[in-house]
N, C-alpha and C positions, 0 to 999 in steps of 0.2 A: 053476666055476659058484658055488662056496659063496662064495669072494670076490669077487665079482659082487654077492651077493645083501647079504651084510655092507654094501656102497659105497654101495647102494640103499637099506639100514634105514639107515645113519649119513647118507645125503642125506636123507631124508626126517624124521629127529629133528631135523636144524640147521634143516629150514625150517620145519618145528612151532615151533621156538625164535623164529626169529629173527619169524615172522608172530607171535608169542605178545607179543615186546617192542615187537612196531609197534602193536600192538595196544594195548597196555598205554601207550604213549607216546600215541596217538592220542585214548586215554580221558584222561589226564590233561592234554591241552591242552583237550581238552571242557570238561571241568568246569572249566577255570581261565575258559572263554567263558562258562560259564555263573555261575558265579562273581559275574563282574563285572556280568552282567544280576539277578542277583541281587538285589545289590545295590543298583542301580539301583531296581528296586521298593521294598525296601528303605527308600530313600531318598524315593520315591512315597509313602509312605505315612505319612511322619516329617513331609512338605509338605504333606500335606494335613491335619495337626495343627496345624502351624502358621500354616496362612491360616485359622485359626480365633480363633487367639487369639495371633497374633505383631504385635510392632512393625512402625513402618514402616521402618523399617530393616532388619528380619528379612523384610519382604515384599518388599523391593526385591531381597535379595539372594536370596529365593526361586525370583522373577520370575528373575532372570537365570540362576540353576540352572536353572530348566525351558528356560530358553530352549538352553540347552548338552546339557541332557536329551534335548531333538529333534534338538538337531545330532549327537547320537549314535547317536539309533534311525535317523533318515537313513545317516549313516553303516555300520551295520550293515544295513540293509536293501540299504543299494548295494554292499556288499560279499557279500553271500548271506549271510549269518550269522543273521538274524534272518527268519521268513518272515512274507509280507503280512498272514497272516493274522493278529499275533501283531504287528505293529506298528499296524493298524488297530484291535486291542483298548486299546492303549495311547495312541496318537496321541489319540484325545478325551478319554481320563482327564486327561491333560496339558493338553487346551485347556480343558478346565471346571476345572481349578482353576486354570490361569491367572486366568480368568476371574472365579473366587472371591477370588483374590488380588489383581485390580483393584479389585473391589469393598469391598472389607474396607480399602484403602488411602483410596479415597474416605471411608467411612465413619468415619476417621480425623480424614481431612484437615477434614469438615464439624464434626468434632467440637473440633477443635483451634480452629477459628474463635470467635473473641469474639464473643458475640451483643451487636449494638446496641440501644442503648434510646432510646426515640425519645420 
């Protein structure tokens, strides 16, 4: 009976262990998910300094981060990783500065025009 009970505490410490490093592995791929969305904001917010006062050059290639920017929250949303509610917060930040950023490029382009004299 006593080695009975021994098999039962030393079963029962290995799966404290080992649920302890699933656990522990399970967190550290979280945060590398989170990490990267991060980032991503991150990066939100560096773009919307720049469709303020960037080239059009720096707004072309902004335009086209944002546009890889959606094809990722997409991507994460069709994957579960990201939930709706939490892409729907983001999804119009991303179309008004797009939005900002077509504008700001217009406002460029008008400026770059030689005014005629008539």
């Amino acid at each position: 009976m006593d080695e009975t009970l021994n098999e039962y505490w030393l079963a029962g410490m290995v799966f404290a262990f080992v649920v302890l490093v699933g656990s522990w592995i399970a967190a550290k791929s979280g945060l590398q998910r989170g990490n990267e969305g991060r980032a991503h904001l991150l990066r939100l917010i560096e773009l919307v300094r720049l469709a303020k006062s960037g080239s059009a050059s720096e707004l072309a290639g902004a335009d086209d981060e944002l546009e890889e920017m959606t094809q990722w929250l997409l991507a994460q949303l069709r994957a579960g990783d990201i939930e709706l509610g939490k892409f729907q917060c983001i999804e119009p930040i991303i179309t008004q500065l797009r939005a900002t950023i077509q504008t700001r490029r217009k406002d460029l382009a008008t400026r770059k025009k030689p005014l005629s004299v008539v």
